[in-house]
Steps between C-alpha positions, in 0.01 A plus 500: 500500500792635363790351291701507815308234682407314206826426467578456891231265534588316184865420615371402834273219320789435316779463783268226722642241169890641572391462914357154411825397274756578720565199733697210286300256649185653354660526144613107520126448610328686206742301248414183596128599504591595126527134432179444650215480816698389821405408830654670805640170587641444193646844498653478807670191415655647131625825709601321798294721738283429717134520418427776748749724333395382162115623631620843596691570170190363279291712737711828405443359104157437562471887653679629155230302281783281387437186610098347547402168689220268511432201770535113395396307741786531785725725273540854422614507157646812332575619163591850307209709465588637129738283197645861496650442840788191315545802254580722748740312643695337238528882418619558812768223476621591218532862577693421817757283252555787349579725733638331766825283392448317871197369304679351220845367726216339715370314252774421287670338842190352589365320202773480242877533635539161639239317344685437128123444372401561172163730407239572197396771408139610416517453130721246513225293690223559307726443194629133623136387627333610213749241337438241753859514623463563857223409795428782711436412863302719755676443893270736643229350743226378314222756597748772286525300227063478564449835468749572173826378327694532178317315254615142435665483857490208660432512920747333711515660845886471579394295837384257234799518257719221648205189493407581102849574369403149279176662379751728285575474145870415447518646131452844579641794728317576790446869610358549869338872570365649849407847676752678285876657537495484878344134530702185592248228450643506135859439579418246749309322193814523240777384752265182554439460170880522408610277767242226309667570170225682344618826290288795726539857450327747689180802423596772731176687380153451648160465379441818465846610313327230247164656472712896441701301209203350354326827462805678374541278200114477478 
């Protein structure tokens, strides 16, 4: 074989991942597997498709090795074959931030123009709760928060927010975190916590933007 066709059949392995990556719908599904194992039900319902089309996209992820499944009882549940799959694609996002300024209008109109909320930053959390001065609360569903959080969260799906807003501490801040940048479950959390009068302020990182700032100061 010569270095010709090495290199022909190397790019082909490598374009079935670019193939596989290039419906939205696929991307949105392979970011909320990063949070954790999902059923095809529960999948359909977070992308609003229906769960045949939800099938046929994990199908074409499942053909490119990047999604697996196993059976439980009447469900299909999926999850990310490799942890270097999240990498991949919080790479990803934020090489499309910077080189696509759509990217960054989108998502300053979506998440921050109107919203007039306030946010922490990385250090700034891990500063603050190492002092006790804020609780951090976890709105994702539970099963995410199962399978890993930022250390010293505490898990409050959003859908449970409203009926334990008097569980919460009233001499401290409040700081809600979700799926990240492009993630509303977070915002939905602060506004209700506002409208209570509790001082919120919102963690537009994710898990894993924790674990990459942990190791860099490690």
């Amino acid at each position: 074989m010569n270095e010709r066709n090495l290199k022909d059949m190397l790019y082909k392995e490598f374009a079935r991942i670019g193939k596989s990556l290039s419906s939205p719908k696929r991307l949105e599904i392979l970011d909320i597997l990063s949070q954790g194992p999902k059923s095809v039900e529960a999948l359909s319902k977070a992308t609003t498709m229906s769960v045949a089309n939800v099938s046929q996209h994990l199908q074409t992820l499942s053909n490119s090795r990047l999604v697996t499944f196993q059976k439980k009882g009447n469900y299909v549940i999926y999850e990310l074959t490799d942890a270097a799959i999240a990498d991949f694609l919080n790479s990803m996002h934020t090489l499309s931030e910077k080189q696509f300024v759509e990217v960054q209008q989108i998502k300053q109109e979506f998440l921050n123009a109107n919203l007039g909320m306030d946010g922490v930053s990385l250090s700034e959390l891990k500063d603050r709760m190492e002092n006790g001065e804020v609780l951090l609360l976890d709105v994702r569903p539970k099963e995410e928060y199962d399978k890993e959080h930022i250390p010293g969260a505490v898990s409050m799906p959003i859908e449970e927010l409203k009926e334990k807003l008097s569980t919460l501490p009233t001499n401290c801040d409040v700081v809600a975190y979700c799926r990240g940048p492009y993630c509303l479950m977070s915002v939905e959390a602060v506004e209700l916590l506002k409208t209570n009068g509790i001082n919120a302020f919102r963690l537009e990182n994710s898990v894993q933007d924790w674990n990459q700032f942990e190791d860099q100061i490690n």
